[in-house]
C-alpha positions, 0 to 999 in steps of 0.5 A: 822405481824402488827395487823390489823387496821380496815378501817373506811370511815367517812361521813361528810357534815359540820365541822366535830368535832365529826369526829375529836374527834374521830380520835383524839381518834384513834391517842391517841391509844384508838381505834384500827381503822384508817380513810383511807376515807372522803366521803363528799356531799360538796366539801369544808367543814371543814371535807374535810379540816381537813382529808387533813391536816391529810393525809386522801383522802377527796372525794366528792361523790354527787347525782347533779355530776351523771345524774343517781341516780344508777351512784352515788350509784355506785360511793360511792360503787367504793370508799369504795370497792377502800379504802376496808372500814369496817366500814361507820361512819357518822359524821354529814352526811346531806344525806340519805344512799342509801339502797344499801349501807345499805345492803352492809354494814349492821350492820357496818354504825354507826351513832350518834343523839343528842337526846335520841332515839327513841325520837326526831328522823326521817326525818328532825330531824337534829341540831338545830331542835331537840334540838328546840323540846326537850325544846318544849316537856318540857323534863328534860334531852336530849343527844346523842345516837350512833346506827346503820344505817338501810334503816329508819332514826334513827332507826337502833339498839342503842348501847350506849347513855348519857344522858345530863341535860336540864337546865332552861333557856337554849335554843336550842343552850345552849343544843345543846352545851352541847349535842355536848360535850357529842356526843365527848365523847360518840362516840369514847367510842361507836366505841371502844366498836363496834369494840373490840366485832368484 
C-alpha cells in the first residue's frame, strides 16, 4: 500500500514564493505532503498561476462572489471538505481566517510572519509595514516565525523562528529581502518538522 501523503490546501493572495519554496521542497522529497489545493481570494495572481502550471486546482473563494458572509464560509469548507485537506497553509493570504475554519482545523493552519513574534504582529502588520516598524523601533535583528493559526492575528502557538541581522542602512525593502530569503528556508524545514510529529 503507498504511504500516505498528507494533503496540504495552501492560501495565497500574491506571488506565492514561499508557496513555491516549499512545494519545491515536497518535490525534492524532503517533506512527505503534497499540495492538492490553491485557494485564492484573487482570481488571477502568481500562486494561482504557478499551481496550475504544476498541476494543482487553483480555486477562487472570495467574500464579494457570496451575498452571506455564511455562504462564503460555507463555500471554503465545501472546498477543503471536497480536496480532504489536512492540513491549511498560508502563504501570504491577505484575509482573516473565518472562525469556523479555525475551529474546524484547529492546530493544522500554519502560517508564516516576517518578524520575530510576538513583536511586530496583529492587525495590519503585513509586508512592508512590519519591516517599516522593526527599523522604527531601532531593533538589531528581525526574521521570520512560522506559528499556528488561532481566532487572533499572529498569536497562535509559534513553532519555529530565525532570526535575521537588521544592517545599517538598510531599509524596509533591503530587510524585507533578506527576511524573505530566510521565510524560504524556514518554512519548508517548520512544515517537515509539524508533520513528522503527527
Amino acid at each position: 500500500m503507498a504511504e500516505h501523503k498528507t494533503r496540504l490546501a495552501v492560501f495565497c493572495s500574491g506571488t506565492g514564493s514561499n508557496f513555491r519554496a516549499l512545494h519545491r521542497a515536497i518535490t525534492e522529497k524532503h517533506i512527505d505532503a503534497e499540495f492538492v489545493l490553491c485557494l485564492s481570494n484573487r482570481s488571477e495572481c502568481g500562486a494561482m498561476e504557478y499551481a496550475r502550471e504544476n498541476g494543482i486546482p487553483a480555486l477562487q473563494v472570495s467574500e464579494n462572489q457570496y451575498p452571506d458572509y455564511k455562504d462564503f464560509v460555507a463555500a471554503m469548507l465545501y472546498a477543503l471538505n471536497e480536496h480532504r485537506i489536512e492540513y491549511i497553509i498560508l502563504a501570504g493570504y491577505m484575509r482573516k481566517i473565518p472562525d469556523a475554519i479555525v475551529k474546524t482545523y484547529h492546530e493544522r493552519i500554519v502560517n508564516i510572519h516576517p518578524a520575530l513574534l510576538p513583536k511586530f504582529g496583529g492587525e495590519g502588520m503585513y509586508g512592508s509595514r512590519v519591516h517599516t516598524a522593526v527599523l522604527s523601533a531601532g531593533e538589531t535583528e528581525s526574521g521570520a516565525t512560522v506559528h499556528m493559526v488561532d481566532e487572533e492575528y499572529d498569536r497562535g502557538r509559534i513553532l519555529m523562528q530565525e532570526t535575521v541581522p537588521v544592517l545599517p542602512g538598510d531599509t524596509p525593502e533591503t530587510l524585507a529581502r533578506r527576511v524573505l530569503t530566510c521565510e524560504h528556508e524556514l518554512y519548508p524545514r517548520a512544515l517537515r518538522k509539524l508533520l513528522n510529529a503527527q
